[in-house]
N, C-alpha and C positions, 0 to 999 in steps of 0.2 A: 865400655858401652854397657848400660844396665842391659840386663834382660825382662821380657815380656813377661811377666805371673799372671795372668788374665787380661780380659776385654768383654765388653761387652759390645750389642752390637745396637742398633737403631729400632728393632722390630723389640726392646727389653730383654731378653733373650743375654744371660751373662756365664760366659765361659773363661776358667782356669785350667794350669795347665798341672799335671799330676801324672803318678807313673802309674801303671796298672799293664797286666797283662795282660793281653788276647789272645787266647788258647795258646797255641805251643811258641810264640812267637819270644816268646821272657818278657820282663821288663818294657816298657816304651811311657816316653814321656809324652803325654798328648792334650791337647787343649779340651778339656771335655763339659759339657752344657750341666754347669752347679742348679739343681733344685732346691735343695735344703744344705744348709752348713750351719752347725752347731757339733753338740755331744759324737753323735749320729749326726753324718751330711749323706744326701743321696746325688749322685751324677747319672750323665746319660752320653752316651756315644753311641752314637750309629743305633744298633737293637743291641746293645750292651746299658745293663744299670751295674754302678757301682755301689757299695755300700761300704761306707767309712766309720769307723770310731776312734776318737781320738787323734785320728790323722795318721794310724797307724795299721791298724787291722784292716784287711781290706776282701771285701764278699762280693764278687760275680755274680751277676746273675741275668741267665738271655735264653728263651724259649728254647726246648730244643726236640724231634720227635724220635719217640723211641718203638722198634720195633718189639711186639710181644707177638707171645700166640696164646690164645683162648682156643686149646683143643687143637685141632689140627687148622683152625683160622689165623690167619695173619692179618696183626691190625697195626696200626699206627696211632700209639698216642702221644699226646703235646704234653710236656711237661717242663719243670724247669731248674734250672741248675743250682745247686749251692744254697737247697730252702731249709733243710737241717745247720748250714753254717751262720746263715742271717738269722734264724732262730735262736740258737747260743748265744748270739750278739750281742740281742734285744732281749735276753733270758732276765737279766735284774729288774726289769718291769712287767708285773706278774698280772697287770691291768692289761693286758696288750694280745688281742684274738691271735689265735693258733696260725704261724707264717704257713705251716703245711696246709691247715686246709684251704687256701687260698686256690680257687682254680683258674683264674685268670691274675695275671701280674699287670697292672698300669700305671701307666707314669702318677693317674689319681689317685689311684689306692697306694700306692708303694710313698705318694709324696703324704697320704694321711696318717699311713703307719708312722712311718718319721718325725711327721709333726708329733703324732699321740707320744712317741717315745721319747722326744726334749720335752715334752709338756710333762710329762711322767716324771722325768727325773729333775724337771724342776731347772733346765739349763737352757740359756738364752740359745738362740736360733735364730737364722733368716729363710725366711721363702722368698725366693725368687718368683718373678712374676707374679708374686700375690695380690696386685693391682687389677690382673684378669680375669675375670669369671670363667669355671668352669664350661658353662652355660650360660647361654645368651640367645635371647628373640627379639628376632625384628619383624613387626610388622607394617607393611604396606597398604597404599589405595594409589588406582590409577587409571585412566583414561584414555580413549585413542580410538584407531581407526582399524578395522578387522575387515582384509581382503581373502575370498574363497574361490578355489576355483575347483569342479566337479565333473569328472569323466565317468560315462559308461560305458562296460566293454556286456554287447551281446549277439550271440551268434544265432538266437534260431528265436527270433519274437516277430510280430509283427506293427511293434511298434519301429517303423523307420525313426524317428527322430531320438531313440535310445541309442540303437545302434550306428547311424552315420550322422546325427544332430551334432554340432557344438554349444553346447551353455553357455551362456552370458558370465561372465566375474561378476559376483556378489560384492557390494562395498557397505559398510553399515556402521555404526560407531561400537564400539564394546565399553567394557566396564571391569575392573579385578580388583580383587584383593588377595592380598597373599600373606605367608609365613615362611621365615628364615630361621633355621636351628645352628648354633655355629658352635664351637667349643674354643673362643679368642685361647684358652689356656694352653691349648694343644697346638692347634691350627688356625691363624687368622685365616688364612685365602680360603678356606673350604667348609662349606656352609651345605644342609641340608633346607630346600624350598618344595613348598606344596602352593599353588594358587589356585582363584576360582573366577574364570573368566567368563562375561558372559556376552552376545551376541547373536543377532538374527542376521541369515541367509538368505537369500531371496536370487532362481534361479531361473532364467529362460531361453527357450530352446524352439525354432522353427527352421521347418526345411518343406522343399518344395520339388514334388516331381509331377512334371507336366508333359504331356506329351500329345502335340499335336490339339484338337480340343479334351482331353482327358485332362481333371485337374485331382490332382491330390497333396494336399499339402495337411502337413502336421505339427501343433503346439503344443509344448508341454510347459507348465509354470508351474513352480512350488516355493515354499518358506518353510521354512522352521526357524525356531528357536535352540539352541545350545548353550549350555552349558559344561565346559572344559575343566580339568582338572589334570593339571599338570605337575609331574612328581618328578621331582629334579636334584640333580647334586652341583652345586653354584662354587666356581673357581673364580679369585678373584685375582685380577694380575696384581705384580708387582705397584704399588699406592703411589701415584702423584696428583697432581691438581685435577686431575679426572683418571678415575678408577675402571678401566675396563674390567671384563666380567664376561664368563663363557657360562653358561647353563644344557646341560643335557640331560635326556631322561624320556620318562614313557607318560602317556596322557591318556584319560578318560574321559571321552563327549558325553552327555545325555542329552538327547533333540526332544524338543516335546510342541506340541505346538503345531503341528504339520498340517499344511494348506497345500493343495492340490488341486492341478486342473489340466486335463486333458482335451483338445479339440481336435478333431479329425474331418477336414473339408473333403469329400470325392464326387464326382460326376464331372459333368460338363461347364465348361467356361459358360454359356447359355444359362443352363437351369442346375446351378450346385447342388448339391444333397449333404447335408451338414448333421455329423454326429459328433456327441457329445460324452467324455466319461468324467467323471469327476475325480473317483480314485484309481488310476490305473495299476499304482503299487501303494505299498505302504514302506517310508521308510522305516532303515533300523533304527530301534530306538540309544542301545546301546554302540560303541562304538572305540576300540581301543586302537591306538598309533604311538608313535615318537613324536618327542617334539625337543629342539636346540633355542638355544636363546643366544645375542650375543648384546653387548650394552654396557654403557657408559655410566657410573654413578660421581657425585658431587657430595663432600659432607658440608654441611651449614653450620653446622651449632653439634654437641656433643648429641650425639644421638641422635641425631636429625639428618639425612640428607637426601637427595632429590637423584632420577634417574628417569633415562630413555634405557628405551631397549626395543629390539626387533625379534618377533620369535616367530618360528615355522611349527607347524604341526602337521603332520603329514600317515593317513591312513588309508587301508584296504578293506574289500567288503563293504562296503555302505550301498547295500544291497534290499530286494523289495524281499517283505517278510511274510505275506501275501498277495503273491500275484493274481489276476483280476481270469474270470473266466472268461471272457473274451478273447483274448491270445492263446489259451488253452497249455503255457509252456511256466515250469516251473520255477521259482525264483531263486532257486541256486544257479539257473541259467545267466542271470546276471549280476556281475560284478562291478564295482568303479573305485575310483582312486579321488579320494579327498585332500587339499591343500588347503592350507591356512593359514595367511600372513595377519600379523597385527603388529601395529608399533603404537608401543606407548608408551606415558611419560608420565611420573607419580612422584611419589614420597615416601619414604621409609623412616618409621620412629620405632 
């Protein structure tokens, strides 16, 4: 029965099988992910790079920390193994930047060195995956519908309808666009996204205490405007005919825009007495929370493809920044909790 020398796999991704040792273990024959094979080939296992010449020499190399002391301080530096041995290596190409001072080792630089050094000596090579960009942007637009819902907590106002009112859910259409930063070369499913969503709120609130002919009832209305900015790290599942997709990360509102109106009915059922405030607070204008995303993409065409998504955004403190002299109580005194659904549905090119 032949034996197995490599495979590749579906995501491009091609591994052979070679011996190398892993710390004290000796020898072992293992399947490990070829980036470059020529003169100089480089591989990769697990946080192990190997480094080959001629199919014969072979150079280790995997982060590792090392305790010193500066003085009587104890630090901890990252360095890496075997940088004097891959330096001798690569010594007959005298074109080729210093492997010591390299302070970071990655799979990009370590696959550029390699390439520089069969380009150097002049000997055919393959790169693996050279079909992928290291880098890659996608950008989006898309539309939908943005649902809000706003709590406030207060204990010492006398506005009753802060304190024991419920607000109406806001519903209003939105608008985004967005940016996707990805590195297909490294990692297709993991993608860095920023978007910028935008949307009006629109909130109301009446309660009613009456007692006997005593009337007092209280309305508040307000709107704003928002604008979202949502900063995300984008996981995309496993790819079939539809692509699910997990988004998590932190957000930033800006409200600008803010319409306010306060009514407060008291007297008798008979003869009301009807006052009026216009601003009773001032919302925040800033505003920072989390927000999660989950969602479905479709490809069309090479670079093209289409997606729904459902995202939450959810923060604290959206608080008055100015409380009004009327109540006489300060607006640290009150606090509330903001939610924000939107589902939408766009395109990514």
């Amino acid at each position: 029965m032949g034996q197995v020398k490599g495979y590749k796999t579906k995501n491009g991704k091609s591994y052979v099988g070679i011996e190398v040792n892993l710390g004290d273990e000796g020898p072992n024959l293992l399947f490990v992910q070829a980036l470059v094979i020529g003169k100089v080939s480089l591989y990769q296992y697990r946080e192990f790079f190997f480094v080959t010449k001629d199919d014969s020499v072979s150079v280790q190399i995997k982060m590792v920390e090392k305790e010193e002391y500066v003085g009587e301080k104890r630090v901890i530096r990252k360095t890496y193994t075997n940088l004097g041995k891959l330096s001798y290596l690569l010594s007959d190409c005298s074109l080729l930047p210093s492997v010591t001072g390299f302070r970071i080792l990655t799979e990009r630089n370590l696959t550029n060195l390699i390439v520089d050094y069969n380009e150097c000596t002049s000997e055919n090579f393959i790169v693996f995956k050279n079909e992928k960009p290291w880098t890659s942007f996608s950008f989006g637009v898309a539309g939908g519908m943005n649902s809000s819902n706003i709590s406030f907590t207060s204990t010492q106002t006398l506005y009753i309808v802060i304190s024991e009112g419920t607000f109406s859910t806001s519903k209003s259409l939105a608008l985004m666009a967005s940016l996707a930063v990805s590195s297909p070369r490294i990692n297709e499913r993991i993608s860095f996204r920023t978007d910028i969503l935008y949307h009006k709120s629109s909130f109301t609130a009446l309660i009613s205490n009456n007692y006997r002919d005593f009337l007092n009832n209280e309305q508040m209305d307000f709107s704003l405007h928002s604008v979202t900015l949502p900063v995300t790290f984008q996981y995309m599942l496993k790819k079939k005919i539809l692509n699910p997709y997990l988004n998590l990360g932190i957000s930033y509102q800006r409200n600008f825009g803010t319409e306010m109106n306060y009514v407060r009915e008291i007297g008798s059922k008979d003869t009301p007495y009807i006052e009026e405030k216009a601003e009773p607070f001032v919302v925040k204008k800033a505003l920072f929370g989390f927000t999660g995303t989950v969602g479905l993409s479709k490809s069309f065409s090479a670079g093209t493809s289409g997606f729904i998504e459902l995202r939450a955004v959810s923060a604290e403190n959206f608080h008055a920044t100015n409380f009004d002299e009327f109540t006489g109580i300060a607006a640290k005194q009150i606090t509330s909790s903001l939610l924000s659904l939107s589902l939408m549905a766009g395109i990514n090119f």
